[in-house]
DRENZA-880510 format. One record per residue: residue in one letter; x, y, z of N, C-alpha, C, O in turn. Coordinates in pm, whole numbers, plus 50000, padded with zeros to 5 digits. Each point is the difference from the previous one (the first is absolute). Layout:
residues N
aXYZXYZXYZXYZ
...
//
This chain:
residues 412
x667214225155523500044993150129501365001850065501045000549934
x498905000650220501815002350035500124985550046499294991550054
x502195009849891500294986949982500454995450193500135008150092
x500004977249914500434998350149501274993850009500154987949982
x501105023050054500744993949972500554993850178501174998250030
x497734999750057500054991050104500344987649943500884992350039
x498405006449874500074982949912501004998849988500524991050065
x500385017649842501094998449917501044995950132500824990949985
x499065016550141500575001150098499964983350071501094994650020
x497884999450007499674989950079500794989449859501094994850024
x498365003549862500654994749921501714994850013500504988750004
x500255028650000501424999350004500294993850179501064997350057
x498185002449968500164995750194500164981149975500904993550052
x498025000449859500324983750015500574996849919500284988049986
x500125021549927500865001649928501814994350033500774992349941
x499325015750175501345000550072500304985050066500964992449986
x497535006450111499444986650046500874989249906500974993650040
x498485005949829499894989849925501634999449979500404988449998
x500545020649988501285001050018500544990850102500804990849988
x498535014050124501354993150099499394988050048500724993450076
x498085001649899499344983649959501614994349906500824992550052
x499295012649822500274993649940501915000250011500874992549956
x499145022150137501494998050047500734989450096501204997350009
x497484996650075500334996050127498954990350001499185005050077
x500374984349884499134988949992501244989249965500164990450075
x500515011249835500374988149943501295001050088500574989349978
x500315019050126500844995250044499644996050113500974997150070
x497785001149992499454991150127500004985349981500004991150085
x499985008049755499684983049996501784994649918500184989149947
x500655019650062500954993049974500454984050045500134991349913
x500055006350206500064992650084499074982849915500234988449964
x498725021950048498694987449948500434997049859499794988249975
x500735018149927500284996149911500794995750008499704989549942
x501955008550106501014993650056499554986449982500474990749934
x498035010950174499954984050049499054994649894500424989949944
x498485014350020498994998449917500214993549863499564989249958
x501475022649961500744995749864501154996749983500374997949884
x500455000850214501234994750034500815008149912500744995049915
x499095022250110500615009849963501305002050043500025006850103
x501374988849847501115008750089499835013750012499175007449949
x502144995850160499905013950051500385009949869499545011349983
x501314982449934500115009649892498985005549915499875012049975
x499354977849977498855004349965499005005750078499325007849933
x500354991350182499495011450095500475013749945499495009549940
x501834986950112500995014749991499925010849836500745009649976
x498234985349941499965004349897498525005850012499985011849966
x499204985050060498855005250003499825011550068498875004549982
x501865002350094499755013350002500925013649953499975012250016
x501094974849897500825008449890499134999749900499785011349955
x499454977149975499325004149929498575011250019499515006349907
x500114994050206499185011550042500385008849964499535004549896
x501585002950175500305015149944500715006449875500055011349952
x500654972650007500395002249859498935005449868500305007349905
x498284985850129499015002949897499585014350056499595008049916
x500464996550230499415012350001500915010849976499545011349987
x501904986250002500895008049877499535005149889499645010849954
x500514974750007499425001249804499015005849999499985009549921
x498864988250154498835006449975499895013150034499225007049936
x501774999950205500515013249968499865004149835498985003849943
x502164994450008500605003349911498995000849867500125008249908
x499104983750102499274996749893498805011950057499375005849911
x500434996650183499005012050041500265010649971499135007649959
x502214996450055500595012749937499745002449857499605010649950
x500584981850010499904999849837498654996149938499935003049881
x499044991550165499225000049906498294997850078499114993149951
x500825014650175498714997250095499255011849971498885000150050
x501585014149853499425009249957499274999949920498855004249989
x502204987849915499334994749862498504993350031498995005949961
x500934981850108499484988550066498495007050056498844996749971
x501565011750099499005002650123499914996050117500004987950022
x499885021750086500294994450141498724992549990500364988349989
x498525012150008498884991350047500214986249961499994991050084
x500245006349761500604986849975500624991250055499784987950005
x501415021250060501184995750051499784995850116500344988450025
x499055019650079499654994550124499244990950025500274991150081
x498515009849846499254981549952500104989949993499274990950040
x502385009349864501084992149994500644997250085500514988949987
x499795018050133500545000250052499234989150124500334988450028
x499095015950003498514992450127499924985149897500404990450067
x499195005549793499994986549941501494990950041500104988350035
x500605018549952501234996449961500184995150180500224988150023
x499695020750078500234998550118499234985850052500454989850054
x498115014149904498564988450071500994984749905500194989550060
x500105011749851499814985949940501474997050015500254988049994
x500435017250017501864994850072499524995550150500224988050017
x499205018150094499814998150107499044980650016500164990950080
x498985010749808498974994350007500394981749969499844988550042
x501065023849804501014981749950500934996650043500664991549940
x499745013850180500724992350178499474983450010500584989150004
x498125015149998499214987550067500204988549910500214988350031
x499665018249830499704984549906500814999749890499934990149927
x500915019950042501135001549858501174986250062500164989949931
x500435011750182500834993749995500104981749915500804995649918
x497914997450155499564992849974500264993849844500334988449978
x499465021049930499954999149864501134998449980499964993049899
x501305008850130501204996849960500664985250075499594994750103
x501565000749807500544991950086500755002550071500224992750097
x500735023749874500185004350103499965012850074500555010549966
x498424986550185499155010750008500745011050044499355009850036
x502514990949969500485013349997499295009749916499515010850031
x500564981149817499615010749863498425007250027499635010749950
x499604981350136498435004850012500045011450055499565010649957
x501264986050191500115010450150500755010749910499495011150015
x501324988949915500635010749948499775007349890500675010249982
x498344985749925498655004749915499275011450068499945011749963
x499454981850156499035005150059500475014250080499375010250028
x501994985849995500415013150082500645010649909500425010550047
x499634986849828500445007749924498935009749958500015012350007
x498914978249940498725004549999499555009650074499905010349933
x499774991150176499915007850135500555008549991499475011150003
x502254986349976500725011150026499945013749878500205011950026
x499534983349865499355008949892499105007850027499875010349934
x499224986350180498715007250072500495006250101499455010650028
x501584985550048500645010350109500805012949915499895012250012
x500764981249918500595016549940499275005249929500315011849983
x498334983549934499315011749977499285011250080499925011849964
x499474981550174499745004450084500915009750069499395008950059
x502034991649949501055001750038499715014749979499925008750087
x499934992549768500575011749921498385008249941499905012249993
x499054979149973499045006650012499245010250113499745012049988
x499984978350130499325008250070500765011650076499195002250091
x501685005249926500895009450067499175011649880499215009350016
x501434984849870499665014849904498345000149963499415010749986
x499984977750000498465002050044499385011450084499485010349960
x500724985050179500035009550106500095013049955499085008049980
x502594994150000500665014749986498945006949899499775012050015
x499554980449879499275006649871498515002850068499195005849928
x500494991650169498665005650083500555014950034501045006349982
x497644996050080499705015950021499884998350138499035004250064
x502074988849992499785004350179500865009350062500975003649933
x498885001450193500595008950094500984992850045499924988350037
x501285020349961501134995950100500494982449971499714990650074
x501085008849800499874985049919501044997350096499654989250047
x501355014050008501274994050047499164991250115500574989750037
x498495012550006499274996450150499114983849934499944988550042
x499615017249861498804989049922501204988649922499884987950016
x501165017749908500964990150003500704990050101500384988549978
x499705019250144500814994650132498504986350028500014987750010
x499095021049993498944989250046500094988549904500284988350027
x499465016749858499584990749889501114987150014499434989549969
x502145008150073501164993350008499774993550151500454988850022
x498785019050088499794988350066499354989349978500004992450097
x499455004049814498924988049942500454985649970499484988849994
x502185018949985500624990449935500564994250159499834988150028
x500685019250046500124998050179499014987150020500244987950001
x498465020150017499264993550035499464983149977499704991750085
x500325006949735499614986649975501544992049994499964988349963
x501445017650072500714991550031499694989950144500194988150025
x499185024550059499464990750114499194994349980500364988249998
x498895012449988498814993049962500254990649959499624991050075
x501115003649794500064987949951500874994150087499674988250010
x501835015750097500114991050049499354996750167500654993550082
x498365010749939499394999150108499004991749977499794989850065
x499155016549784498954989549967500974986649967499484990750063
x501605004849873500224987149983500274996250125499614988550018
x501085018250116500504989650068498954998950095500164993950106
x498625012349856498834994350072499384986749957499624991050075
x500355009249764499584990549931500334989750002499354989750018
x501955012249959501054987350024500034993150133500634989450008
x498725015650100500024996550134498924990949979500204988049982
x498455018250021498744990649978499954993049920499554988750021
x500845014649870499854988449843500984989550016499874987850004
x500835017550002501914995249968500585007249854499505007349915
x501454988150101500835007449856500054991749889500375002749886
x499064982850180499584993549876498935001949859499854995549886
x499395016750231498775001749860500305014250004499035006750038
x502195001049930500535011349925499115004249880499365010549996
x500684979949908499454998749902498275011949976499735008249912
x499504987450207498615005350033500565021850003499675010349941
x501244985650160500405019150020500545002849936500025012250010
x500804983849881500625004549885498705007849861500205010549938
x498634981050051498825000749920498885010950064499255006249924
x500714995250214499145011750149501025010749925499485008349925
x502224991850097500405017450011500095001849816500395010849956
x499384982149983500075002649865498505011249957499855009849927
x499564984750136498825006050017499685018149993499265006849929
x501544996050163499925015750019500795006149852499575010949962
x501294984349973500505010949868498654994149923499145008750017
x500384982349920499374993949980498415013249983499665005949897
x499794994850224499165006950038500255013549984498995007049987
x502294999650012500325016749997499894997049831499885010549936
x500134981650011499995000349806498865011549967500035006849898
x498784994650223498705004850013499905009450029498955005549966
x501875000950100500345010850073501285010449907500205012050018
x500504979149886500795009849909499344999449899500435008949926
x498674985350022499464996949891498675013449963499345000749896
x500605006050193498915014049985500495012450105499305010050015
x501884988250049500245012350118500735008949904500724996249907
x499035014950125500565011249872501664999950065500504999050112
x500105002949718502044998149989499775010249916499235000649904
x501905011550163500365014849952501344992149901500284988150011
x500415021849895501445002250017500365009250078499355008850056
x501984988149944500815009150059500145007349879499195009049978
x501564989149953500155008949862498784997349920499104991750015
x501215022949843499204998549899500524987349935501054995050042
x498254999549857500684992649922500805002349878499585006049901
x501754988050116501275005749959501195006650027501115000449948
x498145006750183500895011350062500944996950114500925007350037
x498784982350009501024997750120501534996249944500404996749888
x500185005050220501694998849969500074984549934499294990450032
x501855010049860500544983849954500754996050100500205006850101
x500444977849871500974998750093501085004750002500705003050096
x499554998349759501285015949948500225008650132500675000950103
x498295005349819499415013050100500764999750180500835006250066
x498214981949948500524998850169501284996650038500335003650113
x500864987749792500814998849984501235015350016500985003350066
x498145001949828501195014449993499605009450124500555010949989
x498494987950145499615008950063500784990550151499904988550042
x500975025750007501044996650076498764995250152500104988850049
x499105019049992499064996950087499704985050018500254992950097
x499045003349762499734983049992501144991650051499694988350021
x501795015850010500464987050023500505002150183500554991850073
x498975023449958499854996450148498454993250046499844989250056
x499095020449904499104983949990500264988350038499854994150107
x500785001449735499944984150021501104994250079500074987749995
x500855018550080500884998750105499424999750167500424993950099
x498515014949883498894998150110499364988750035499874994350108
x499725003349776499034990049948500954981950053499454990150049
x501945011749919500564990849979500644994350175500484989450039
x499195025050033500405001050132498854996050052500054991850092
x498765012749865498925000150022499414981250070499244995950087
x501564998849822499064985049972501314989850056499824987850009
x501255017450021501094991950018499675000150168499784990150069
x500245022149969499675008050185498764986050013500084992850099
x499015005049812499084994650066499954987349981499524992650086
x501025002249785499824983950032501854994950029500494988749999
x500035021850019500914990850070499934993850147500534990150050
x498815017449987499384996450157498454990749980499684992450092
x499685008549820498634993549970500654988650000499634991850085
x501505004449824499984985649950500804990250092500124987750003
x500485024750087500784987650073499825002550195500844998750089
x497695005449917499225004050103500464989150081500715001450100
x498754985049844499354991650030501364990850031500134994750110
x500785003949794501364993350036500855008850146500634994250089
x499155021549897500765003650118499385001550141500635005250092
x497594988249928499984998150103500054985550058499774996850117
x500544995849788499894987750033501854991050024500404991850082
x500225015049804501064998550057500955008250076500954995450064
x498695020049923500845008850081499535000550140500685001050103
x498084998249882499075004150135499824988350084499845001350121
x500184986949823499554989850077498754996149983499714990250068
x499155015549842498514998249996499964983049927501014995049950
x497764998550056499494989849928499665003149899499745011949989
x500114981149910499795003049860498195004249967499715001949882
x499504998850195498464998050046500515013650023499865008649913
x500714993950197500165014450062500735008249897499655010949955
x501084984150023501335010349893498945007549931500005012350012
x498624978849881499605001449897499055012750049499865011049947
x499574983950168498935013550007500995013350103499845011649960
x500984986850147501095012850047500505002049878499885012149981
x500494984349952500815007949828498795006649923499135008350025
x501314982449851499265004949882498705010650072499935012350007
x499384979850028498395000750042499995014150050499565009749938
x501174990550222500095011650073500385008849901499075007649970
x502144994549956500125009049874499195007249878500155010549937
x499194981950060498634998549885499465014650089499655011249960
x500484982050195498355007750016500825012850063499245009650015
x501954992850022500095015850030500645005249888500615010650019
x499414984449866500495008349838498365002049969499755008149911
x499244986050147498555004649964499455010250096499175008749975
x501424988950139499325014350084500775013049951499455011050007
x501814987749943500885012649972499045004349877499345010450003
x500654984649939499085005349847498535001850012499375006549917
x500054987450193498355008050047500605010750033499745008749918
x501344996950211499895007350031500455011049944499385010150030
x501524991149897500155008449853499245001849931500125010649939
x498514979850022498365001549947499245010050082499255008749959
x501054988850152499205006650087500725015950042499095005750060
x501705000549937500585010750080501105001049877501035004150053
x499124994549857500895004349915500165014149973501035006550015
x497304999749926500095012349990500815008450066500765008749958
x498944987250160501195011150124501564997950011500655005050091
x499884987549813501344994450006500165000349898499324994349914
x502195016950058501244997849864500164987149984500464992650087
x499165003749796500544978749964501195002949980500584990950057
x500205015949899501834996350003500375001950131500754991450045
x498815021250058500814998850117499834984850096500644993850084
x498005005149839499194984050092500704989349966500444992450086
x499785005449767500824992149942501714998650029500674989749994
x499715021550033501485000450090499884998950131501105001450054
x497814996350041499634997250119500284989549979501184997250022
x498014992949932500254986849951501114992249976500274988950045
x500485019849864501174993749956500904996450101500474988950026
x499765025750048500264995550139499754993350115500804998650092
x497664995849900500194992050108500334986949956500514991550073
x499075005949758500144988949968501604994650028500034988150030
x501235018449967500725001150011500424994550142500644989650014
x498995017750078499544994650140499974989550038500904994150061
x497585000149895499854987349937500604990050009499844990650078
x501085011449819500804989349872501184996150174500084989850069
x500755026249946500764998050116499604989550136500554989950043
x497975019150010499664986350146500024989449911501014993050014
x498245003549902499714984249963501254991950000500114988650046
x500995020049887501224992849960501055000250118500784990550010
x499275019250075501134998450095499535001350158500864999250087
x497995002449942499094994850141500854985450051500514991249930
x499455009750177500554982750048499134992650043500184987949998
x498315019450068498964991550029498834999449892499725009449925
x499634977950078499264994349863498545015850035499595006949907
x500014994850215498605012349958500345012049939499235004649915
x501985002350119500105012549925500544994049847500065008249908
x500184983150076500224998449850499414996949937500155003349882
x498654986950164498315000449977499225014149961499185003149914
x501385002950176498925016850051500645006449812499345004449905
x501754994050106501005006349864499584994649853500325006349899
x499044982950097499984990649912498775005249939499945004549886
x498554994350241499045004550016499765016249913499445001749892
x501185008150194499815013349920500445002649884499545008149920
x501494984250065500895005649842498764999049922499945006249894
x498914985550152498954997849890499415014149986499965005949892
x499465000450252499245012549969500805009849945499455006449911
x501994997550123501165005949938499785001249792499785007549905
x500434982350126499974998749816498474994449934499824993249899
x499305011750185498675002349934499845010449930499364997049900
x500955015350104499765008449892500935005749877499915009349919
x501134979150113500765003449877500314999049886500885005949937
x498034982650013499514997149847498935009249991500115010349934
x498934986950124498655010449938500935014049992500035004549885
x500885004850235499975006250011501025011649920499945012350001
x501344975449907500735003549902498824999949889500455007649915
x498504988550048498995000549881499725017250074500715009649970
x498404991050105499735012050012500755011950050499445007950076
x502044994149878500395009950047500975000349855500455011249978
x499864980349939499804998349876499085005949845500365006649902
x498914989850123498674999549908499745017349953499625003949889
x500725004650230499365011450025501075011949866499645007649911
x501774988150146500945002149917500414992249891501224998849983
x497984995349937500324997049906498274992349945499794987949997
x499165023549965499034997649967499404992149896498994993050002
x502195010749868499854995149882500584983549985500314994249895
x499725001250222500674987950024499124988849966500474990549938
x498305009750097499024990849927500154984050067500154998650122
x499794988349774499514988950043502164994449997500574991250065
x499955018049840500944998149993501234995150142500534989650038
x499485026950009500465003350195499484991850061500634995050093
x498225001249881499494988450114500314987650008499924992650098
x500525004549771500364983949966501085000750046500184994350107
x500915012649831501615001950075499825002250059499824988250031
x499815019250096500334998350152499544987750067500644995050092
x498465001049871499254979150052501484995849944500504993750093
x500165006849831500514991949946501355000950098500514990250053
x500075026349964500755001950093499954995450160500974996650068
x497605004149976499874991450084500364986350012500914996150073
x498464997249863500284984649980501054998349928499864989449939
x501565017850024501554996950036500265002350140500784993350069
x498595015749966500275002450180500094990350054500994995650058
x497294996649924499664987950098500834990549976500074991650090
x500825006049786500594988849970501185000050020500754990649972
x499755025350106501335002849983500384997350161500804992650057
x498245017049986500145001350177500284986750083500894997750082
x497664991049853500714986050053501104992049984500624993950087
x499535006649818501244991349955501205007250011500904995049933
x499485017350144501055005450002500304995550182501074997650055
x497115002950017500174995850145500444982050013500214993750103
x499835001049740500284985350033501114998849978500694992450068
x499875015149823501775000249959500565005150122500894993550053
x498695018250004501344999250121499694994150117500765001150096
x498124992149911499754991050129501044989349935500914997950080
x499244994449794500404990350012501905001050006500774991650047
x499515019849898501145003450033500385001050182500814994250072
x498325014649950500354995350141499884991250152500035003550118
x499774980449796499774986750033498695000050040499684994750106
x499275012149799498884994350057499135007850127499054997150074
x501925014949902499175008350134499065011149949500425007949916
x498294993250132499125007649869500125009450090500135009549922
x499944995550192500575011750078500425013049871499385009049945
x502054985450051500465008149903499925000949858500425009249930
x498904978550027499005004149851499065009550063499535003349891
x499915002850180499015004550006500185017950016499355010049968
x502124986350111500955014350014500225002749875499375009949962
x501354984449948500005002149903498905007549872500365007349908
x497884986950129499325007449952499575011950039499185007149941
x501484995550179499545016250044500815010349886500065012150017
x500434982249886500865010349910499095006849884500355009249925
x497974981950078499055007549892499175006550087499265007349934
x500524993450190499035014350026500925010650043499535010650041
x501774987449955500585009950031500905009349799500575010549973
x499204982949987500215002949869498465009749935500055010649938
x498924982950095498635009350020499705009550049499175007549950
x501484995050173499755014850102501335007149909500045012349998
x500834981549942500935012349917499625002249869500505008749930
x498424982050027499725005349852498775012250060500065010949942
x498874987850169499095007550022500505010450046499385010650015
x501794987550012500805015650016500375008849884500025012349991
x500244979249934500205008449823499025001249977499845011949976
x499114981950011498425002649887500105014150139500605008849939
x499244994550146499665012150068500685013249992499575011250026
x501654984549928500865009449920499635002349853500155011749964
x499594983449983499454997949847498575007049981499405005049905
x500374993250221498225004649998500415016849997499595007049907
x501134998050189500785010450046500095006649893499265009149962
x501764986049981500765007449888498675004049890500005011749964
x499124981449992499164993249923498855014150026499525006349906
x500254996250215498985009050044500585019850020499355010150027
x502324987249942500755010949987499955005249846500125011349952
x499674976549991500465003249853498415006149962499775010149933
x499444982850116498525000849969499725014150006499725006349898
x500365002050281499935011850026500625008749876499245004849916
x502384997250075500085007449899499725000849873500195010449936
x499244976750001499725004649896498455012650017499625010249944
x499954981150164498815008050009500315015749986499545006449905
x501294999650196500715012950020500655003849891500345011849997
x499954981149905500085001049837499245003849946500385009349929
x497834986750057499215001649956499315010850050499295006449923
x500794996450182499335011950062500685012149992499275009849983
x502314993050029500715009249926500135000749856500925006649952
x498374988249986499855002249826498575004250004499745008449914
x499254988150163498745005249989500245013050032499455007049915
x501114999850167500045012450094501095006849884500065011950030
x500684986149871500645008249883499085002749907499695011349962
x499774976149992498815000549900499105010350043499675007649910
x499754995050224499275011350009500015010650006498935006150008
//
C-alpha cells in the first residue's frame, strides 16, 4: 500500500498549532492570575523562564536519546504531555495550597510537549519523500505563525463574550486539538532520516567546523525574532503611544501574521528562489526593520518597522534547518535537536539583551531595540560564509572528480 504521507504532513501542521497554543495561552492570563491567585509579579516572571528552560533540557535530552526511543513514541508524548499541561491549567492549580506550584507543574508539563514537538516534527517532515523540502519546511513553520494568532484572537474573542473569568472552559476547548492529533500521529507513516546507528553523535557534530556556523544562525535566527516578538507589545504601547488592547493586537498579533505570510510565501514560490540569497534578503531588511522601529520619530513608521521585522525573520529558522540539513546529511535527530536548542538560546538571548540596554538607557526601548539589530546583521555575515564554504566545498568536490576521471583515462 503507498503510504500517505499527507497525514504525516497535516499531523506535523497541529502539531506546530499545538506549540504556539501552548507558547502563548498562558501569557494572556497573566494578569488574571495576578488577580485570581494573588500571584506576585515575580512569580509570573518565572513561568516563562520555566517554559523555555524545560524546552532546553528537553533539547538536550533529544539529542541523546530520541533515536534510541523512537520518533513515533516521542511525538505521542509529546501531544499527551501538551493536551494534559494545557488541560491541568483549569483544575491542577486548585490541588495545591499553593497554586503557583500547580500553574507551574502544568506549564512545565506542556512545555516538555513543546520541545518535543520543537525538535520532532522539522526532521519528521525532512524524512518524507517530498519535492523541493526547503518550500514544505517554510510552509510547515508557518503553522506555528498561524495558531499563535489564533489563540490570541480566539481568546480575546472569548474573553469578550464569556469574560476571562471562565478561562478555565478555553483552556480544556484548545487542549483539545494536541489531544486529537494523538490520532493523527498515532498511524501517519515516520521515515528516518538516517539508518539506524548511522547518523552523526554529538561528538561528531561538535568536531565539524560547519555545525557551529549553523548553530550561530540558528542562535541569530531566534534572537532576530523574539527579540522583537516579545517586546512587540511593550514598544507599541509605550514607544508608540498605543493602548494596551491595541499594543496587543498592532504588535505581537500583526507580527504573528506577516512572519506567517513570509513562510506561505516561501511554501508557495520557493522553488524559484536561492533560500540563502532569500535569507540574506531578509537579513537585510530585517535589519531595516530593527533601524525604522528604533529611530523613526513618528509612532506609524515605527509600527510599519515593528510590523515587517515579522515577515523579515520568517524564514530564518525553518530556513537555517534547510540550507543546513543538505550539507550535513548524516546529521540525523541529533543536528536537529542542537539547532532547536540553538534557537531557543537565541530567543532567550535576543530579549533580554533588548531589556538590558533599554534599561541602561533609562528605560528607552528605542535603543534596546537598536541594539537588537546586531543579530540579523550577524546572520547576513554568517550567510555570507556558509556561501563561501559552499564555494570552496563545490571546488574541492569538482577536482576530486577531475582526479578521478584523469586516473580513469591512464588506466585505459
Amino acid at each position: 500500500m503507498q503510504k500517505d504521507y499527507r497525514r504525516t504532513l497535516r499531523a506535523c501542521y497541529l502539531g506546530f498549532i499545538s506549540q504556539a497554543i501552548a507558547a502563548n495561552f498562558a501569557p494572556l492570563l497573566f494578569l488574571r492570575f495576578h488577580t485570581e491567585y494573588g500571584l506576585t509579579l515575580g512569580q509570573i516572571a518565572l513561568i516563562p523562564t520555566a517554559f523555555f528552560l524545560t524546552q532546553l533540557l528537553v533539547d538536550i535530552f533529544c539529542a541523546r536519546f530520541v533515536d534510541a526511543i523512537g520518533y513515533r513514541r516521542c511525538v505521542l508524548a509529546s501531544e499527551v504531555a501538551s493536551g494534559l499541561g494545557l488541560a491541568g491549567l483549569a483544575v491542577v492549580p486548585a490541588w495545591f495550597s499553593d497554586p503557583f506550584a500547580g500553574i507551574l507543574s502544568c506549564v512545565i508539563l506542556y512545555a516538555i510537549g513543546s520541545g518535543l514537538i520543537e525538535v520532532l516534527v522539522s526532521p519528521i517532515v525532512e524524512a518524507c519523500p517530498f519535492e523541493n523540502k526547503a518550500s514544505v519546511m517554510s510552509l510547515l513553520h508557518s503553522f506555528y505563525c498561524w495558531g499563535s494568532v489564533g489563540v490570541i484572537v480566539v481568546s480575546a474573542l472569548f474573553f469578550a463574550v464569556f469574560g476571562i473569568e471562565n478561562w478555565r472552559f478555553l483552556a480544556c476547548g484548545l487542549a483539545l486539538i494536541p489531544l486529537y492529533n494523538i490520532t493523527n500521529f498515532a498511524v501517519c507513516p515516520i521515515e528516518r532520516l538516517t539508518e539506524q546507528g548511522k547518523g552523526m553523535s554529538i561528538g561528531e557534530l561538535f568536531r565539524t567546523p560547519l555545525f557551529y556556523l549553523a548553530a550561530v544562525l540558528m542562535v541569530c535566527a531566534g534572537a532576530s525574532e523574539l527579540a522583537m516578538a516579545q517586546w512587540a507589545s511593550a514598544f507599541a504601547e509605550a514607544a508608540l503611544g498605543f493602548s494596551k488592547t491595541l499594543g496587543d493586537l498592532a504588535g505581537p498579533c500583526l507580527f504573528a501574521v506577516t512572519m506567517g505570510i513570509s513562510r506561505v510565501l516561501y511554501g508557495r514560490f520557493g522553488e524559484r528562489m536561492d533560500l540563502r540569497r532569500f535569507m540574506v534578503f531578509s537579513g537585510v531588511l530585517c535589519v531595516a526593520c530593527y533601524l525604522l522601529a528604533s529611530l523613526s520619530p513618528a509612532p506609524m513608521p515605527g509600527l510599519v518597522g515593528c510590523v515587517m521585522c515579522g515577515f523579515s525573520v520568517g524564514i530564518m529558522w525553518p530556513g537555517t534547518i534547510s540550507v543546513t540539513s543538505p550539507r550535513l546529511p548524516r546529521g540525523g535527530t541529533a543536528l536537529f535537536a542542537l539547532l532547536a536548542m540553538s534557537g531557543d538560546l537565541g530567543g532567550a538571548l535576543g530579549p533580554s539583551v533588548v531589556g538590558f540596554v533599554t534599561q541602561l538607557a533609562g528605560d528607552d526601548l528605542r535603543r534596546g531595540l537598536l541594539a537588537g539589530s546586531v543579530f540579523p546583521l550577524l546572520l547576513v555575515f554568517c550567510l555570507i560564509l556558509l556561501g563561501r564554504a559552499k564555494g570552496k566545498t563545490d571546488d574541492a568536490t569538482r577536482k576530486e572528480e577531475g582526479q578521478k576521471m584523469a586516473g580513469c583515462g591512464e588506466q585505459e
